[in-house]
SEMIVO-895313 format. One line per field, with one value per residue: residue in three letters; x, z, y of N, C-alpha, C in turn. Coordinates in nm, 4 decimals, decimal comma, always signed. Each point is the difference from the previous one (the first is absolute). Example, Ala and Ser with C-alpha at 12.3 -4.5 7.8 and 13.67 -1.06 7.14 Angstrom:
// SEMIVO-895313
res	[ALA / SER]
nc1	[+1,3190 / -0,0350]
nc3	[+0,7800 / -0,0720]
nc2	[-0,5690 / +0,1050]
cac1	[-0,0890 / +0,0820]
cac3	[+0,0000 / +0,0060]
cac2	[+0,1190 / +0,1190]
cc1	[+0,0900 / -0,0770]
cc3	[+0,0000 / +0,0730]
cc2	[+0,1200 / +0,1090]
END
This chain:
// SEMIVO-895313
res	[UNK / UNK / UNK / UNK / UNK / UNK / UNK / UNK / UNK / UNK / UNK / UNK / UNK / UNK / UNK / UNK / UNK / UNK / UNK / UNK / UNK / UNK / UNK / UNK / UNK / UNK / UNK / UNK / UNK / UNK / UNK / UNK / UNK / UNK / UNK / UNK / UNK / UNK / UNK / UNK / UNK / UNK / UNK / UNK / UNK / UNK / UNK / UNK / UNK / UNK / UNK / UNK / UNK / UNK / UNK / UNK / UNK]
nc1	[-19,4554 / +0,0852 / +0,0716 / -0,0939 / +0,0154 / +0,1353 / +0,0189 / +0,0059 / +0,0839 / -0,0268 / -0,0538 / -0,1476 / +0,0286 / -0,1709 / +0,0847 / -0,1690 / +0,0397 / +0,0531 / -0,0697 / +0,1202 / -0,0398 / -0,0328 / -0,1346 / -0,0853 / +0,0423 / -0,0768 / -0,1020 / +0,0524 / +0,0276 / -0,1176 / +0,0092 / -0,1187 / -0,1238 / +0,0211 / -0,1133 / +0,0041 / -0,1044 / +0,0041 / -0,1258 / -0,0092 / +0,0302 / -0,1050 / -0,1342 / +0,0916 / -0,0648 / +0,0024 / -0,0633 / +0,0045 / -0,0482 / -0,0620 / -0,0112 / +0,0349 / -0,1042 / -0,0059 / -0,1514 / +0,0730 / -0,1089]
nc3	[+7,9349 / +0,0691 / -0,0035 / +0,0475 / +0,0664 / -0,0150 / +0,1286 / -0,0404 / -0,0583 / +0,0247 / +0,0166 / +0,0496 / +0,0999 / +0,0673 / +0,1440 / -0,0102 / +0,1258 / -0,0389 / +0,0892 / -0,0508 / -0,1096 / -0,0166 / -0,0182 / +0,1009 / +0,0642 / -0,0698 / +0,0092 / +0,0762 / +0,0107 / -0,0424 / +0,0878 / +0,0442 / +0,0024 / +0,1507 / +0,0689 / +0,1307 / -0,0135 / +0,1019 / +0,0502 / -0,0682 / +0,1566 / +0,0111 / -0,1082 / +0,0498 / +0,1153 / -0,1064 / -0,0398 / +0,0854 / -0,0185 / -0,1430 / +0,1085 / +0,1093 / -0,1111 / +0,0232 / +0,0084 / +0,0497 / -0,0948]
nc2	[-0,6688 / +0,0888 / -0,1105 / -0,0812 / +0,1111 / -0,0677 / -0,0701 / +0,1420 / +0,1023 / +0,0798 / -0,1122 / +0,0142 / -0,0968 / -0,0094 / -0,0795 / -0,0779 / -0,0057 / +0,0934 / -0,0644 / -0,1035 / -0,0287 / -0,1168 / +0,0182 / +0,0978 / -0,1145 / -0,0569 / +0,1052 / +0,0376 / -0,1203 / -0,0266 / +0,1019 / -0,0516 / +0,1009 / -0,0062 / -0,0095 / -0,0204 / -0,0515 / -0,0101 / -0,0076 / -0,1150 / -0,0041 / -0,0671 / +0,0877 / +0,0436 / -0,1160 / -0,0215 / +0,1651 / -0,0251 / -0,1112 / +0,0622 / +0,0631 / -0,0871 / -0,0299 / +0,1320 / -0,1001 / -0,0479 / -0,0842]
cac1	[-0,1035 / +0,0895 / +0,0629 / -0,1160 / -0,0679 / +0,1111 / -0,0537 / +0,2132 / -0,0101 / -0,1178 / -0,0776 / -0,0143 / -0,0739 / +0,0107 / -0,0524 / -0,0473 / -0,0121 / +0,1654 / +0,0599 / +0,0883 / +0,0180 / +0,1085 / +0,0055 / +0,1080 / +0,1456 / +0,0604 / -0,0076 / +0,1024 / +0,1248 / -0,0262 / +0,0389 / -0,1042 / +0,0101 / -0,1259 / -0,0761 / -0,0657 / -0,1429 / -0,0167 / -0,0548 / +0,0070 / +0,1512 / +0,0895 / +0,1028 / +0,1298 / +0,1143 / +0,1437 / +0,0313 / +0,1194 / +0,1310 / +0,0494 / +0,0582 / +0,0743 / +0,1024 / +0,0252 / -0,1092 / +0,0202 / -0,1178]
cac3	[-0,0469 / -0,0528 / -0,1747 / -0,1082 / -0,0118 / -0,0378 / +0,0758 / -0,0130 / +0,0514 / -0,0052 / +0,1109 / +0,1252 / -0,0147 / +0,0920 / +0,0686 / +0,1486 / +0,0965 / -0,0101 / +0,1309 / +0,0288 / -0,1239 / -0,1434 / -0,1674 / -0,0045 / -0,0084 / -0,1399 / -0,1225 / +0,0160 / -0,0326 / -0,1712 / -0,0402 / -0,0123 / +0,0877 / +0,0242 / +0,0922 / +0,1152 / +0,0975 / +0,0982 / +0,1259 / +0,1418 / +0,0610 / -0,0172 / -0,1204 / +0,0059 / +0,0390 / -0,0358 / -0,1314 / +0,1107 / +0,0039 / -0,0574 / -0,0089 / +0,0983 / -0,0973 / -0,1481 / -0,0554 / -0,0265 / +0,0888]
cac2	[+0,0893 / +0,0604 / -0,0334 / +0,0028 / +0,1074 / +0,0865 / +0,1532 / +0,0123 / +0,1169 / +0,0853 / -0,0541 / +0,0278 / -0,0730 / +0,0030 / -0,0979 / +0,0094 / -0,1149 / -0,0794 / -0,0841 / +0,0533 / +0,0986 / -0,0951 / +0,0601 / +0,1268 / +0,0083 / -0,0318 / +0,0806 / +0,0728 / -0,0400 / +0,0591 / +0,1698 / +0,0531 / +0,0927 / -0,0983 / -0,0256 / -0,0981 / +0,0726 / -0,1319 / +0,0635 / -0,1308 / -0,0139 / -0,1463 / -0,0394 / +0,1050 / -0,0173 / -0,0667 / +0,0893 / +0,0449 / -0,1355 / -0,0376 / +0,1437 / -0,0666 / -0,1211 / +0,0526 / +0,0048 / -0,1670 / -0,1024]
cc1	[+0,0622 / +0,0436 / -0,1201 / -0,0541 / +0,1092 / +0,0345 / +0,1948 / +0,0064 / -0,0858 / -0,1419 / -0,0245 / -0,0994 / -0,0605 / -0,1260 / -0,0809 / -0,0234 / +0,1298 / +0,0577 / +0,1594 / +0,0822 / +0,1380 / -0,0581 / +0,0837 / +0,1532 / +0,0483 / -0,0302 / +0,0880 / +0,1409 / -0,0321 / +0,0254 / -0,1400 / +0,0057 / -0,1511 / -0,0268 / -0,0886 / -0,0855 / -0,0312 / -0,0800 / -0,0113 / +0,1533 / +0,0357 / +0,0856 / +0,0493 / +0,1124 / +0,1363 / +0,0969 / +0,1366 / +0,1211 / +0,0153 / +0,0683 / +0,1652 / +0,1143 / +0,0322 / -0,0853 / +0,0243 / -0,0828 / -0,0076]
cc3	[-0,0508 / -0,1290 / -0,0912 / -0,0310 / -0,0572 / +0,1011 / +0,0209 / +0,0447 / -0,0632 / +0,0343 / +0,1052 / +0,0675 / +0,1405 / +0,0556 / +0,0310 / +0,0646 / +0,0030 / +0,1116 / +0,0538 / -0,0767 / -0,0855 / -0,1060 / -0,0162 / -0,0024 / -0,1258 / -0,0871 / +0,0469 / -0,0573 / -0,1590 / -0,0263 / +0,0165 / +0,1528 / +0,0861 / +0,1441 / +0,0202 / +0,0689 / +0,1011 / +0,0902 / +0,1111 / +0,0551 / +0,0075 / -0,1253 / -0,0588 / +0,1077 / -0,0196 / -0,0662 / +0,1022 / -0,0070 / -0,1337 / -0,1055 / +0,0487 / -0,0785 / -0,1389 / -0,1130 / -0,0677 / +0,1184 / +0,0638]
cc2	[+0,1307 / +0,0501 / -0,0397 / +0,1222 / +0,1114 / +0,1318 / +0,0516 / +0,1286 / +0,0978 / -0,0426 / +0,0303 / -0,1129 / +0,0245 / -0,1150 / +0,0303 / -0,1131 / -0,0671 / -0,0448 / +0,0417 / +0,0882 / -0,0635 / +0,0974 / +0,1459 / -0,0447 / -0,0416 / +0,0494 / +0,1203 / -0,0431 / -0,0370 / +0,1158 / +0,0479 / +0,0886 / -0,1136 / +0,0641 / -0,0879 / +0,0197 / -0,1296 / +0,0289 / -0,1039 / +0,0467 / -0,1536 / -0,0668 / +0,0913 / -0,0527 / -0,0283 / +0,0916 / +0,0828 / -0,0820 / -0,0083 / +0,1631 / +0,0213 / -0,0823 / +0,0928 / +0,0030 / -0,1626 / -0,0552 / -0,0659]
END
């Protein structure tokens, strides 16, 4: 979705419900500037382990 949307640097893209947050992590590594809005804690559980891994899923 991303790249369909051409999202690169100067972009700001921002999640909502971004669970563990794969999209913020890849529109960052497009150069885009991103946030993550998650309010469930279950689905966020995983955004620690995959913080843990350098932002690899």
């Amino acid at each position: 979705m991303l790249e369909m949307a051409a999202v690169g640097p100067g972009d700001y893209v921002m999640d909502l419900g971004s669970a563990d947050g794969h999209t913020v992590i890849a529109a960052a590594r497009l150069g885009a500037r991103a946030v993550g809005v998650e309010l469930d804690p279950q689905a966020r559980g995983g955004l620690q382990t995959i913080r843990e891994r350098g932002g690899r899923g």
